[in-house]
C-alpha positions in Angstrom: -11.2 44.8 -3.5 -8.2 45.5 -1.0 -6.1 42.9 0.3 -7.6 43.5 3.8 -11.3 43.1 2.0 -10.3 39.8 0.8 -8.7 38.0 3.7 -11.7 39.6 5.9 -14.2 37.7 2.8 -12.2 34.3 2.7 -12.4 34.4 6.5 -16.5 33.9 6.2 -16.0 30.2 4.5 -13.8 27.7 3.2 -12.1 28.4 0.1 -10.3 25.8 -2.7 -6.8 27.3 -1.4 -8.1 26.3 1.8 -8.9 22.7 1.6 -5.4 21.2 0.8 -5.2 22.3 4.4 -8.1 20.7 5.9 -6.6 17.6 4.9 -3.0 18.6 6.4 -2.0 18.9 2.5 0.4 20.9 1.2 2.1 23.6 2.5 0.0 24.6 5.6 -1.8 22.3 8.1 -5.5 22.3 10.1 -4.3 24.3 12.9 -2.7 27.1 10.8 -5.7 27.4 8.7 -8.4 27.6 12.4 -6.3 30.1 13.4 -6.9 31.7 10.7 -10.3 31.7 9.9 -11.2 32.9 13.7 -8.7 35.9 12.6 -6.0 35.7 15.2 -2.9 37.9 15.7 0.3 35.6 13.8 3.5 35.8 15.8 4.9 37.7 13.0 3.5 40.5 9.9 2.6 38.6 6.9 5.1 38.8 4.1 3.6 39.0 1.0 6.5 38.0 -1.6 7.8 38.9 -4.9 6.2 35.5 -6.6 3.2 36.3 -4.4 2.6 39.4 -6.1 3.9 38.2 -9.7 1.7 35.7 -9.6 -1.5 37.9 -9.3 -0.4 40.2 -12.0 0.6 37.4 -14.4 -3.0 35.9 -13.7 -5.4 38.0 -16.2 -2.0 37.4 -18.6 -2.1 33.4 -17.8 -6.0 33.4 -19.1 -5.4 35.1 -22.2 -2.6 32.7 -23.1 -5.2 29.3 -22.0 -8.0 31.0 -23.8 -6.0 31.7 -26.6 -4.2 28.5 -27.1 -7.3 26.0 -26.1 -10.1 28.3 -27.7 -12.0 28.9 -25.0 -14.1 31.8 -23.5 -12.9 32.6 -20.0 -14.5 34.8 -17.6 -14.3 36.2 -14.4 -16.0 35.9 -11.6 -16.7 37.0 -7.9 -17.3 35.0 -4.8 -19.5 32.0 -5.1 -21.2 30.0 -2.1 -22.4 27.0 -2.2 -26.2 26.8 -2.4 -26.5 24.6 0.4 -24.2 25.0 2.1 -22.7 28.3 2.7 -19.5 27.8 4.7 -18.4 26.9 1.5 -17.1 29.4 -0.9 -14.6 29.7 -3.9 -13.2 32.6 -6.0 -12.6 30.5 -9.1 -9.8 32.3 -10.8 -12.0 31.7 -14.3 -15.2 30.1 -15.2 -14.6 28.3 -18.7 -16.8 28.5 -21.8 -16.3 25.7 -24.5 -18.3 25.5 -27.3 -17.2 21.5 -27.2 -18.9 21.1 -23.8 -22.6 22.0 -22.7 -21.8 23.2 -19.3 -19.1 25.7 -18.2 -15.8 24.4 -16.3 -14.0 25.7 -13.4 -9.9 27.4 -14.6 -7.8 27.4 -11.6 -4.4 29.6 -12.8 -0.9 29.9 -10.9 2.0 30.9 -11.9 4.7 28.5 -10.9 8.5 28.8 -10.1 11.0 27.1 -12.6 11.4 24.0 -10.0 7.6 23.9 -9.1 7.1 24.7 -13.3 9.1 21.0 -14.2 8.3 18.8 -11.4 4.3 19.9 -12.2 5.2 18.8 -16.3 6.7 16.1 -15.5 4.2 14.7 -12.6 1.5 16.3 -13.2 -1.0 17.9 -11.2 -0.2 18.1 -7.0 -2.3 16.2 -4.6 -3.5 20.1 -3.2 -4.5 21.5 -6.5 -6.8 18.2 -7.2 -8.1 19.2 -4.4 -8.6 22.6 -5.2 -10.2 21.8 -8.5 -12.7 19.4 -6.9 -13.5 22.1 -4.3 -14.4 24.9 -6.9 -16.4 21.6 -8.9 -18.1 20.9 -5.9 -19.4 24.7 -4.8 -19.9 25.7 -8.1 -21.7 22.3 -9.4 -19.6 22.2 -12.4 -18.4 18.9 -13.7 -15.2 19.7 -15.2 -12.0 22.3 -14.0 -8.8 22.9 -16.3 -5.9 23.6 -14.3 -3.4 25.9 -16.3 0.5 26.5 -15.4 2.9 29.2 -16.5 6.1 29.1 -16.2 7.6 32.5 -14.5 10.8 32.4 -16.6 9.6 31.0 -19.8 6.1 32.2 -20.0 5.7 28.7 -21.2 1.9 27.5 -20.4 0.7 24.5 -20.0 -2.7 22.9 -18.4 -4.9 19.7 -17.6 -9.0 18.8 -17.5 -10.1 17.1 -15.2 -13.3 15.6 -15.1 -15.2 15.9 -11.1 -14.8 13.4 -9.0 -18.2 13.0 -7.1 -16.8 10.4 -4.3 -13.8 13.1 -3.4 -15.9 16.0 -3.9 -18.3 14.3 -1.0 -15.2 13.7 1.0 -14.3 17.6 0.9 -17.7 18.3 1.9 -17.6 16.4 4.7 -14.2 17.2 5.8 -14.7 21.0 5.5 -18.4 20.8 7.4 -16.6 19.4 10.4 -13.8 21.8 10.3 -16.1 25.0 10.1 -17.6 23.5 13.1 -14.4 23.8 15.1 -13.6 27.4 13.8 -16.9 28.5 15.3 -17.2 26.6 18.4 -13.5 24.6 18.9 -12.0 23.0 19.9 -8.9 23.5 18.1 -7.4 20.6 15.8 -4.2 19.1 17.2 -0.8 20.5 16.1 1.8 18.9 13.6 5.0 17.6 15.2 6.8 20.9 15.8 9.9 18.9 13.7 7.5 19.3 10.8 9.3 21.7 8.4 5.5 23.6 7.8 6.0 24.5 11.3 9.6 26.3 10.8 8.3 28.9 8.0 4.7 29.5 10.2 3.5 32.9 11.0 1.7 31.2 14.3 4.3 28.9 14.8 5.1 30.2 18.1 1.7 30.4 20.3 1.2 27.3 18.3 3.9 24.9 19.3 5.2 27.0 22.0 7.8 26.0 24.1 8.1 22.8 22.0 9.0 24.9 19.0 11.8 27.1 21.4 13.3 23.2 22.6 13.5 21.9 19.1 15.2 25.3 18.4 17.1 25.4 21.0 18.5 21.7 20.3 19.2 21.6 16.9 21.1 25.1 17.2 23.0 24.7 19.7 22.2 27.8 21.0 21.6 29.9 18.1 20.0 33.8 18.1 16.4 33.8 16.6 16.1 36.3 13.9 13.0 35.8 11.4 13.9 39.0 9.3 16.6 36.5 7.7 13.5 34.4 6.3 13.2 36.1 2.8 17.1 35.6 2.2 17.1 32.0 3.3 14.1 30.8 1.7 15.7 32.5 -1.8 19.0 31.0 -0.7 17.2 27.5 -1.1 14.9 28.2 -4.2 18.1 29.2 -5.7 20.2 25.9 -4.9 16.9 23.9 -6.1 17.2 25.5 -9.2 20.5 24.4 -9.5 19.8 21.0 -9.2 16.9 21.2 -11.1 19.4 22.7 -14.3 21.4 20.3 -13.9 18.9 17.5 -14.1 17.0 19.4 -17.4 20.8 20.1 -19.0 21.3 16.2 -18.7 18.1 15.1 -20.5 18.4 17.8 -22.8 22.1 16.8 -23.7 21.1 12.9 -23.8 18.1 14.4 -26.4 20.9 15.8 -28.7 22.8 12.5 -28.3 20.3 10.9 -30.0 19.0 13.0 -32.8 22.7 13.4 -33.7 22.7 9.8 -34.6 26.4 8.7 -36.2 26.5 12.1 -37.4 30.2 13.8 -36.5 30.1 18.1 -37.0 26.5 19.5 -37.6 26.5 23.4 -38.1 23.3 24.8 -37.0 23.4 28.0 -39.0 23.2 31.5 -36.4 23.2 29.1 -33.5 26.7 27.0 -33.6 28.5 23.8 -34.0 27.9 20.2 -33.0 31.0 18.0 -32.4 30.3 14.2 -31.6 33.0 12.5 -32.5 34.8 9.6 -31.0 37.7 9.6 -28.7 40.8 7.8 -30.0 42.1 5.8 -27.2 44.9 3.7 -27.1 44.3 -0.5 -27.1 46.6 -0.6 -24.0 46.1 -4.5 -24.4 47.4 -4.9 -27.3 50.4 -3.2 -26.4 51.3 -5.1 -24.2 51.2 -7.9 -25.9 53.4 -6.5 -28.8 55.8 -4.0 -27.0 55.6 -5.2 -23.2 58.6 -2.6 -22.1 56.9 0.3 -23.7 53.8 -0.4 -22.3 56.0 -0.7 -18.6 56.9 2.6 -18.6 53.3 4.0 -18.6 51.9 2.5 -15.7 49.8 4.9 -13.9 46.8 3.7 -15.8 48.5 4.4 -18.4 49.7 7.8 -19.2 48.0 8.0 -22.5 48.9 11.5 -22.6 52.5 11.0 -21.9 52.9 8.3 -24.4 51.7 9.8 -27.3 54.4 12.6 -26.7 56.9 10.4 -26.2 56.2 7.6 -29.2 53.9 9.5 -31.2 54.9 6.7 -34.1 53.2 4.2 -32.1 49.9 6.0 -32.4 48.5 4.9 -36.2 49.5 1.0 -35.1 47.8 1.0 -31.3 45.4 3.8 -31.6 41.8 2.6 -31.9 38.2 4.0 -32.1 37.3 4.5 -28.1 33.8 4.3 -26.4 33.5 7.5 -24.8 32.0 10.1 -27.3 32.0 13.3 -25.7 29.4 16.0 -27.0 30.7 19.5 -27.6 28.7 22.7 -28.6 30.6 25.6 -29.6 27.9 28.8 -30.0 27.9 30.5 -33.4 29.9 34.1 -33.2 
């Protein structure tokens, strides 16, 4: 099926990457999705993007590795409507066979960003791909979905079950009835706040918001040239700085892991990876000092130029030098 065969399919119905949407979840909104599903023109080509495309070759990959690892049969399948009613369709990524389980599941697959990867292990599943699940439980009318995770850096996978939930499954129903109802006869749902950053990286954004969207712009560049083709480089620009942060934050509970399983222990050699150094700072007891040499201790005011005085009085060092608190942790890599 072509790219232009699918959009024209998932433009018949409401499908599970639809319905974060409906509920204005996520990264699109109601009135993005109307437009749409009644196939208008966007203000601007669709970009389909590196991950975009990764993430639909990783996909049969991504199966393999959940069928492998949790011992399950997976297979594919095409569009599914629901019985009853048909304005609601899905294109489960997998349908799940488990020999633990009488029925078959729904498998929902992406393939995630390092950022997107972490926050997801550590918080677990988003509020739009519960919803997504549900959606596929609720047109397929199975009672269980696993959601699976890959990491696009690590190739590390990771998933959750999750049993339906009949009450929001009936609140999806309803939600998406009422909304199919506007696509075919309007009218069309209200607008986000044009302030609302979905609205800034839109492909309809301007017949959308229209001249609200130009004032906003207007205002908060102070006169600033429009140019969308600098999209792709900003948005990388700002996954990139994430990922920065979101090192920084893993390096720090990583390190503070190490702290620990090093216990009291000084230099560990981890044989073809390196060495561990933990070991105490010396510091001088500045107090005590004081109290026994007062004019030493004058000259070395600027919080005390620890450096400084054990080059000038290194004698003094085996009488005021004690075990510190700080302890840094030092790796050197193995050569």
């Amino acid at each position: 099926m072509t790219p232009q065969e699918f959009r024209a399919e998932r433009a018949t119905g409401i499908g599970g990457s639809d319905v974060a949407a409906v509920f204005n979840v996520g990264y699109g909104c109601r009135k993005r999705l109307w437009l749409e599903k009644r196939q208008e023109q966007p203000d601007t080509e669709r970009e389909v993007t590196g991950p975009m495309e990764l993430g639909r070759f990783l996909e049969p990959f991504i199966a393999q590795k959940y069928s492998e690892r949790s011992g399950r049969q997976v297979i594919e399948r095409g569009l599914i409507r629901h019985p009853e009613f048909p304005e609601l369709i899905v294109h489960i990524d997998r349908e799940i066979r488990d020999l633990q389980r009488e029925a078959p599941g729904v498998l929902e697959i992406k393939a995630l960003g390092r950022e997107t990867y972490f926050k997801s292990k550590r918080e677990g599943m988003a509020e739009d791909y519960i919803l997504q699940t549900n959606h596929g439980c609720l047109v397929t009318g199975f009672q269980w979905a696993s959601f699976a995770v890959m990491n696009r850096e690590t190739a590390e996978v990771l998933w959750w079950d999750i049993a339906r939930d009949d009450a929001l499954c009936g609140q999806i129903r309803d939600e998406c009835l009422k909304f199919w109802a506007l696509v075919e006869n309007g009218p069309a749902p209200d607008r986000l706040p044009p302030e609302d950053a979905r609205c800034h990286r839109c492909l309809f954004s301007g017949q959308c918001q229209g001249r609200a969207m130009e004032e906003l712009m207007r205002a908060a560049g102070a006169g600033a040239v429009v140019d969308r083709t600098l999209g792709p480089l900003v948005r990388e620009f700002l996954e990139t700085h994430a990922l920065l942060d979101e090192a920084e934050e893993i390096h720090k509970g990583v390190k503070e892991n190490l702290k620990a399983a090093m216990g009291d222990r000084i230099l560990v050699e981890v044989p073809g990876v390196g060495k561990i150094h933990f070991k105490p700072n010396m510091e001088w007891d500045m107090a005590l000092l004081e109290a026994t040499l007062p004019e030493v201790a004058a000259q070395f005011r600027t919080k005390y130029d620890v450096t400084a005085l054990g080059k000038a009085r290194p004698e003094l060092e085996k009488h005021f030098k004690r075990v510190g608190t700080t302890r840094p942790l030092r790796i050197y890599p193995a050569r």
